[in-house]
C-alpha positions as CSV (number, residue, x, y, z in Angstrom):
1,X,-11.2,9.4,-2.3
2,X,-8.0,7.5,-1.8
3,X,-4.5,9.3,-0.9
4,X,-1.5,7.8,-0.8
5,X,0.6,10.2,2.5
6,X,4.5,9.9,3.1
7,X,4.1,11.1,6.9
8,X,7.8,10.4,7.7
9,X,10.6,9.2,5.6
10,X,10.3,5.9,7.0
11,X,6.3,5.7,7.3
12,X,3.8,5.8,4.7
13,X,-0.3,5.7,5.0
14,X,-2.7,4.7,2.2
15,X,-5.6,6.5,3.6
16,X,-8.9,5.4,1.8
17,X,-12.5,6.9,1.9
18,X,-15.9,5.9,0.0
19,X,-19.3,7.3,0.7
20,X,-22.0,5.3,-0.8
21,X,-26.1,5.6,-0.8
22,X,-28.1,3.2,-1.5
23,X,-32.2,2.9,-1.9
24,X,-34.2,0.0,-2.7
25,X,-37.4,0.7,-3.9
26,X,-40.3,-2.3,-4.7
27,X,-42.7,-4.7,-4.0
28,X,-41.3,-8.0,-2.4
29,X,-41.8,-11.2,-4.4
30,X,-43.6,-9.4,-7.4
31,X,-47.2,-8.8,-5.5
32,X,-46.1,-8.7,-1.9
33,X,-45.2,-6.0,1.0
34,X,-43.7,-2.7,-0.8
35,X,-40.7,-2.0,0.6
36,X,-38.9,2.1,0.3
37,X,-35.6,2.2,2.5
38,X,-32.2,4.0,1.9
39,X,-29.5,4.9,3.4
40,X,-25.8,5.7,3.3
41,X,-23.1,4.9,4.4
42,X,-19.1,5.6,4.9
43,X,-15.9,3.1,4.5
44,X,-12.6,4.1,5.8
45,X,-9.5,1.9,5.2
46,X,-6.2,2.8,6.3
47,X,-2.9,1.1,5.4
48,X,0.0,2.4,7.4
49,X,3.8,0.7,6.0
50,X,6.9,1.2,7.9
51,X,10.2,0.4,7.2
52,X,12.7,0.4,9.8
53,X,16.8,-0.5,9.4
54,X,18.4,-3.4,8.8
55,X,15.8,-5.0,6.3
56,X,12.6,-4.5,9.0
57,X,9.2,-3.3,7.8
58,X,6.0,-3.3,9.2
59,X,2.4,-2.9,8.4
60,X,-0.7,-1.8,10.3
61,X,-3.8,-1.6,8.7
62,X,-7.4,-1.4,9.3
63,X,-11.3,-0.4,8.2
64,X,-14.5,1.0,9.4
65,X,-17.6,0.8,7.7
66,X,-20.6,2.7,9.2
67,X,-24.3,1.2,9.6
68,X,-25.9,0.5,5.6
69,X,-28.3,-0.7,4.0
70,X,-28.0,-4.0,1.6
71,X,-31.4,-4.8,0.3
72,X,-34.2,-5.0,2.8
73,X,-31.5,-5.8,5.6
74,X,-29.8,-3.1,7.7
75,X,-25.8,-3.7,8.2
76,X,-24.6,-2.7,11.7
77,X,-21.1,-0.9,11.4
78,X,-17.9,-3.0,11.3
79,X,-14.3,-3.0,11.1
80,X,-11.4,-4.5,11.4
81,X,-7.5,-3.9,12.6
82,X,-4.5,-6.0,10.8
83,X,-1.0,-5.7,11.8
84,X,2.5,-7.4,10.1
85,X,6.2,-7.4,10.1
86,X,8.6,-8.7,7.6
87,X,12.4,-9.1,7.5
88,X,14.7,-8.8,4.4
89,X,17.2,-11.8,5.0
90,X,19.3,-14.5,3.1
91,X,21.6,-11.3,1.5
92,X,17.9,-9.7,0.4
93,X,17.1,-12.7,-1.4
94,X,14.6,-13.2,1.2
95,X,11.5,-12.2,3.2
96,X,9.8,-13.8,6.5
97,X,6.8,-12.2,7.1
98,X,4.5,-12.4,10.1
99,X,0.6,-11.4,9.8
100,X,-2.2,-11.0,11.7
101,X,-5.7,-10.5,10.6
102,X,-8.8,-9.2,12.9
103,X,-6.1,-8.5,15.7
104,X,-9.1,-6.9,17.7
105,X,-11.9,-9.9,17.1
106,X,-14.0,-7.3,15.8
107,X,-15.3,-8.8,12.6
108,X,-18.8,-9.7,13.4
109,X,-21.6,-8.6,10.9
110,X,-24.3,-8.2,12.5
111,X,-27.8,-6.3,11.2
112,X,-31.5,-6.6,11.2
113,X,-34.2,-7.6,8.9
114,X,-38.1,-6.5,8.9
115,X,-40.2,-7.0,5.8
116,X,-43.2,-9.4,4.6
117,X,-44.4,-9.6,8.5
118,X,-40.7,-11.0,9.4
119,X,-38.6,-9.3,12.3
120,X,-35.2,-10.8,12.9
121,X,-31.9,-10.1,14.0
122,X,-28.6,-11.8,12.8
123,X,-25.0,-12.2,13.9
124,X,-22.4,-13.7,11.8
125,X,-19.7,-15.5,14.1
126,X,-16.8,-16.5,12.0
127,X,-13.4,-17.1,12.8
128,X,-11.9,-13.9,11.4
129,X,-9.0,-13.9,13.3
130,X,-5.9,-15.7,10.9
131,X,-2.5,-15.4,11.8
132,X,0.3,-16.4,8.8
133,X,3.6,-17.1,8.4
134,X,5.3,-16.7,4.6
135,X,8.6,-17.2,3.5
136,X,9.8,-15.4,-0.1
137,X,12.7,-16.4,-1.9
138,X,13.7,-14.4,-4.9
139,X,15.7,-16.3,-7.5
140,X,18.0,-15.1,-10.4
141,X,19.1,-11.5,-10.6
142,X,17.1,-8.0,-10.4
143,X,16.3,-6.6,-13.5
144,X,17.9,-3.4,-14.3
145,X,17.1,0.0,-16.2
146,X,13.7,0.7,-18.1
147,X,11.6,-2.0,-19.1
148,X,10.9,-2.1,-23.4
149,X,7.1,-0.5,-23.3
150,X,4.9,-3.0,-24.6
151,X,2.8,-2.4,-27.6
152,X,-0.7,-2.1,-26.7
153,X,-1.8,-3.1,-30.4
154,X,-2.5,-2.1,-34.1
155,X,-2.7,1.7,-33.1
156,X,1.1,2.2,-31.8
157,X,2.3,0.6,-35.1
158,X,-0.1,3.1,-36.8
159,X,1.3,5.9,-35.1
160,X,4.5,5.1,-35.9
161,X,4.4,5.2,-39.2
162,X,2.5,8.6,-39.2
163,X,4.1,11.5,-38.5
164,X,3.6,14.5,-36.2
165,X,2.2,17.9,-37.5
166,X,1.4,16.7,-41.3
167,X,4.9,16.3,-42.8
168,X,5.8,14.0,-44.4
């Protein structure tokens, strides 16, 4: 399910929601151990934009994903929180924009695996957190009014010579 929600006139969420089940039924390696797990799961993602006077915006955005299954291994939840700010300048020609990725640290898959007489836990320590800088320079003018719609192929010229409702 995805939304798009204009809470205030200056704030708009991108809310985001997937439900997935998964089940992996088999023998291991052809003859090995039989293996029969499932479960589901749930993703949220949220992306919140602001934009605030005198060219400001903002942006806060994050995820959760439950505990799942991938495969004979069990994924522990995880998530992650992102947060950025831009500013319109050089007479809106212009954008420097500040981000930061995995504000939180959170970012750490971590799960289990326990088949063919092996027991093991894992953590995946990475350095998630990233902060950028980006500059955006826009050259030449805007382009104004409605774009020409583009022909997709041999049916819109098809069309056009046929006419609606039979007459000719």
């Amino acid at each position: 399910m995805n939304a798009q929600v204009p809470v205030k006139k200056w704030w708009t969420a991108m809310v985001y929601v997937n439900y997935n089940y998964n089940r992996f039924i088999g023998r291991l390696n052809g003859n090995g151990e039989f293996i029969d797990i499932s479960a589901s799961n749930v993703l949220f993602n949220i992306n919140n934009q602001f934009k605030f006077n005198k060219g400001w915006t903002g942006e806060l955005s994050g995820f959760y994903r439950t505990k799942g299954v991938d495969g004979q291994i069990i994924i522990h939840p995880l998530g992650q929180l992102s947060a950025g700010v831009g500013k319109t300048i050089i007479k809106g020609k212009g954008t420097l924009r500040l981000n930061v990725r995995d504000i939180l640290n959170t970012y750490k898959p971590t799960g289990d695996i326990n088949f063919e007489n092996t027991l093991a836990h894992f953590t995946n320590k990475r350095d998630s957190r990233v902060g950028t800088i980006s500059f955006t320079y826009r050259f030449g003018k805007p382009i104004k009014g409605t774009p020409q719609r583009r022909k997709i192929g041999g049916a819109d010229d098809e069309q056009s010579r046929v006419k609606v409702g039979g007459n000719s």
